[in-house]
C-alpha positions in Angstrom: 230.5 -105.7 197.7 229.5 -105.9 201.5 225.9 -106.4 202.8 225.2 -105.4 206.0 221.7 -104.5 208.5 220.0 -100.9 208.0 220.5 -98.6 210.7 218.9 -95.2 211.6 221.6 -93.7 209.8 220.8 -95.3 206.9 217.5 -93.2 206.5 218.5 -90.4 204.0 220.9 -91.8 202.2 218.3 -94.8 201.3 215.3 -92.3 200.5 217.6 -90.7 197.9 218.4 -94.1 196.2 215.2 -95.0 195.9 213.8 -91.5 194.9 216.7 -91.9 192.4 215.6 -95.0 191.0 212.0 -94.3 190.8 211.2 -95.3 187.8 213.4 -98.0 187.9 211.5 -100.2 190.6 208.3 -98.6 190.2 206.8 -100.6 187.4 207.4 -103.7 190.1 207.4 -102.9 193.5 206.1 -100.0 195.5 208.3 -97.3 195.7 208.9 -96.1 199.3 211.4 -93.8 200.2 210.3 -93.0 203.5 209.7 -96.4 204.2 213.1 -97.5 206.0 212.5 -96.5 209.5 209.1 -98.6 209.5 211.0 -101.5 208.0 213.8 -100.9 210.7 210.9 -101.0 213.5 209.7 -104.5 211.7 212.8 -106.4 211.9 212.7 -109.4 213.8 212.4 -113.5 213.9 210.5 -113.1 210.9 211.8 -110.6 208.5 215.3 -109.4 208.3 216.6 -106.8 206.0 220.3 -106.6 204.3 221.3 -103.5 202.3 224.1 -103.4 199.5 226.8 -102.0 199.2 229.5 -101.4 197.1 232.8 -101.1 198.7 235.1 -98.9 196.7 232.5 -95.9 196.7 230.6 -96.6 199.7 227.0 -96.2 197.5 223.9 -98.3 198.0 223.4 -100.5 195.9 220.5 -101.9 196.6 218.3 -104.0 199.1 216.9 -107.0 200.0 214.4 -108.3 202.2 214.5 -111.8 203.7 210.6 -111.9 204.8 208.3 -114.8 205.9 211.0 -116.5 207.6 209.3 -119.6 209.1 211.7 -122.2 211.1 211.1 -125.3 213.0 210.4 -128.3 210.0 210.4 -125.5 207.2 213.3 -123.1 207.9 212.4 -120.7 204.6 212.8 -117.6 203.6 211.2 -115.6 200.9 214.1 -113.0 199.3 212.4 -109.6 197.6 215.1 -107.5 196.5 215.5 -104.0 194.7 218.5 -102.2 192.5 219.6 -98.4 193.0 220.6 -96.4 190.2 223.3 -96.1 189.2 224.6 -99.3 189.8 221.4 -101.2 188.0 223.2 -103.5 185.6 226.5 -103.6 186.4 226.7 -106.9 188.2 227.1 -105.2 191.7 223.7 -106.6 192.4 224.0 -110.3 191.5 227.7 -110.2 193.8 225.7 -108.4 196.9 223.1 -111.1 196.3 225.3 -113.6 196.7 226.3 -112.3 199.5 222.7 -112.4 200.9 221.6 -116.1 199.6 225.0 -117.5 201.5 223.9 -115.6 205.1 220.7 -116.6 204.6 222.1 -120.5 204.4 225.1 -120.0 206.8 224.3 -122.0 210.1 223.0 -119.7 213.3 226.9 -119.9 214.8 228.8 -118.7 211.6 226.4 -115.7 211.5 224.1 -117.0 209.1 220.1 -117.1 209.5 220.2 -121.1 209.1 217.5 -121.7 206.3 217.2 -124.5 204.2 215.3 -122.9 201.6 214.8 -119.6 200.1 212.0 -118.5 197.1 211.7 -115.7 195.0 208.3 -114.7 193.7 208.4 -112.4 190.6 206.3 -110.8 188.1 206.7 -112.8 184.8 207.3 -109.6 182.7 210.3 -108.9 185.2 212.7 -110.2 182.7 215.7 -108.8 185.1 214.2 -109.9 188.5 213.8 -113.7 187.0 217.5 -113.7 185.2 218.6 -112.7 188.6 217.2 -115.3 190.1 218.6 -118.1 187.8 222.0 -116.5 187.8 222.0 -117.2 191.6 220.9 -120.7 190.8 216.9 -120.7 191.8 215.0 -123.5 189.7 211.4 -122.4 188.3 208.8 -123.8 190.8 205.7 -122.7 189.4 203.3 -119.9 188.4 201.4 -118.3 191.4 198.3 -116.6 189.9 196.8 -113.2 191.7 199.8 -114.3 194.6 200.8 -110.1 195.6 198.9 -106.8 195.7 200.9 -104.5 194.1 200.0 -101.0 192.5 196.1 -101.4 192.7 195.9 -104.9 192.0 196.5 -108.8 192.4 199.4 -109.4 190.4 200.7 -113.1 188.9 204.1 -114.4 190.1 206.7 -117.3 189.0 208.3 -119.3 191.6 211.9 -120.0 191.9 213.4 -121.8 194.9 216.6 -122.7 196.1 218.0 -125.2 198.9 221.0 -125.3 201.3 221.9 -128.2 199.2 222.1 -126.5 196.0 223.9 -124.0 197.2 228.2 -123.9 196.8 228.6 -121.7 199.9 231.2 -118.6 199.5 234.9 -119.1 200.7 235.4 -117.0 203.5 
């Protein structure tokens, strides 16, 4: 597995994931397909985006956003993430996302985007979204009532965070 940035090349081949995996995401997050060339324009200080791959066929994955990254005293991140058919459930997601979690936590001069903390805010019925979360080791924070708007209305969310401390960093 490999992450790396989206670039404008990335466009069609990431609509036809996600049109692919419509129904997959759908019930949870908004499905987009169009939506990478915005998401490319938005990248900045506070939102940085990392795309999965898988190495041996060169497919995607899957994505995830590291978004409301604030610095200073709270260096933290908030990860949203979502799996491409056909690799859904085949671990390639949990290794890219480890993968994302140890850049996010790498210091500024290795690469890394040098957070201390990182959450993940998921819909309780997301039974995959939260074991992924405790497979990479987030602890349950807390419930977040009416936190996203999401498919027509204020949706409830469970909190799992994670710190630089926490975290056994990958051997590189």
């Amino acid at each position: 597995m490999r992450i790396r940035e989206p670039r404008p090349d990335d466009v069609a081949p990431y609509a036809e994931a996600v049109r692919r995996s419509a129904d997959h995401i759908g019930r949870w997050n908004p499905v987009e397909p169009d939506g990478l060339a915005e998401l490319l324009d938005r990248q900045g200080p506070g939102l940085r985006t990392f795309l999965i791959e898988d190495v041996d066929t060169g497919g995607l994955v899957g994505k995830c956003n590291v978004a409301n990254i604030v610095m200073g005293r709270f260096c933290n991140g908030a990860l949203g993430y979502d799996s491409y058919l056909p690799y859904a459930g085949t671990g390639r997601m949990t290794e890219g996302m480890r993968l994302v979690v140890d850049r996010c936590f790498a210091p500024g001069e290795r690469g890394g985007l040098g957070l201390h903390r990182l959450e993940i805010n998921v819909q309780p019925d997301n039974a995959r979204s939260v074991a992924m979360a405790e497979r990479l080791g987030f602890r349950h924070e807390g419930f977040t009532p009416r936190m996203l708007f999401l498919s027509g209305a204020w949706r409830d969310h469970e909190r799992y965070a994670l710190t630089a401390e926490e975290w056994t960093p990958i051997d590189r």
